[in-house]
C-alpha positions as CSV (number, residue, x, y, z in Angstrom):
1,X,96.3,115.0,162.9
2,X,97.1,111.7,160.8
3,X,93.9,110.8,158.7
4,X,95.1,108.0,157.4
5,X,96.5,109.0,154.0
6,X,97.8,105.7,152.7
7,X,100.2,106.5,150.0
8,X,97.9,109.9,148.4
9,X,94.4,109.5,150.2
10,X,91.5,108.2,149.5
11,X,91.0,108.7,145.5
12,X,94.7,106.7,145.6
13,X,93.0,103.8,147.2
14,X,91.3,102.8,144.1
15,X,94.6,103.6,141.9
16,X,96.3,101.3,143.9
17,X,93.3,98.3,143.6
18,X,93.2,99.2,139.6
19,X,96.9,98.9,139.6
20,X,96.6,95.4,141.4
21,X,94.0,94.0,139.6
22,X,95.6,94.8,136.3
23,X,98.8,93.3,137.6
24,X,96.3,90.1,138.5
25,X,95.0,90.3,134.7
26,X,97.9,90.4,133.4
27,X,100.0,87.4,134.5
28,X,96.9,85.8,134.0
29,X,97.0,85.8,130.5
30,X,100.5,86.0,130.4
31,X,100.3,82.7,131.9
32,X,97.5,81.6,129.2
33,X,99.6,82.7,126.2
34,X,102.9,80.8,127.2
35,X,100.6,77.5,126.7
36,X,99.0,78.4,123.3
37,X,102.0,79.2,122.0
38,X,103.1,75.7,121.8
39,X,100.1,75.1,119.8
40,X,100.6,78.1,117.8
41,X,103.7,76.0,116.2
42,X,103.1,74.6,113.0
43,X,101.3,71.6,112.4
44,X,102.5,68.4,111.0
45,X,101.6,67.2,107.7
46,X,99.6,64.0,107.4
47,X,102.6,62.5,105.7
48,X,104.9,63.7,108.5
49,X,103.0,62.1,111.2
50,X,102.7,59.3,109.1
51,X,106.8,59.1,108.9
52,X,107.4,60.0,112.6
53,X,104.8,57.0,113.5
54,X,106.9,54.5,111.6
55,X,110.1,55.8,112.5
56,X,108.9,55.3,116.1
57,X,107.7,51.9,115.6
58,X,103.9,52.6,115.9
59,X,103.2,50.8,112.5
60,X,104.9,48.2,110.8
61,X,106.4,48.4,106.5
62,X,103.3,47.6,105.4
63,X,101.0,49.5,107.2
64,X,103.1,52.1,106.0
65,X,103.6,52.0,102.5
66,X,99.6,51.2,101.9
67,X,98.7,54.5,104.0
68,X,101.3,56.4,102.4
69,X,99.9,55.0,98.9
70,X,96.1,56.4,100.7
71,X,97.9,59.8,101.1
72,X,99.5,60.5,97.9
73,X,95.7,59.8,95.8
């Protein structure tokens, strides 16, 4: 007679659903930790973001030198 032994019976069963769900949690925050990572890099200076704006044309000379003159008091 067959009674249905799926892979080790019926304690497996619930091997089998701990093994998916932790499979589930898992790439779960696999997934999560591949996006904090990004922010996990390390942060810009003040003065750095203050460089990279004018370098990209966000503010002009002045604006510049008079917040850079605000940063190094």
């Amino acid at each position: 007679m067959h009674d249905f032994n799926f892979f080790g019976g019926g304690w497996m069963m619930f091997v089998w659903w701990f093994l998916i769900i932790a499979l589930v949690v898992f790439a779960i925050r696999a997934v999560m930790n591949s996006g904090q990572s990004s922010h996990s890099q390390r942060k810009e200076t003040p003065m750095e973001i203050l460089k990279r704006r004018y370098a990209e044309g966000e503010i002009d000379e002045e604006e510049f030198k008079r917040r850079k003159q605000e940063l190094q008091k």
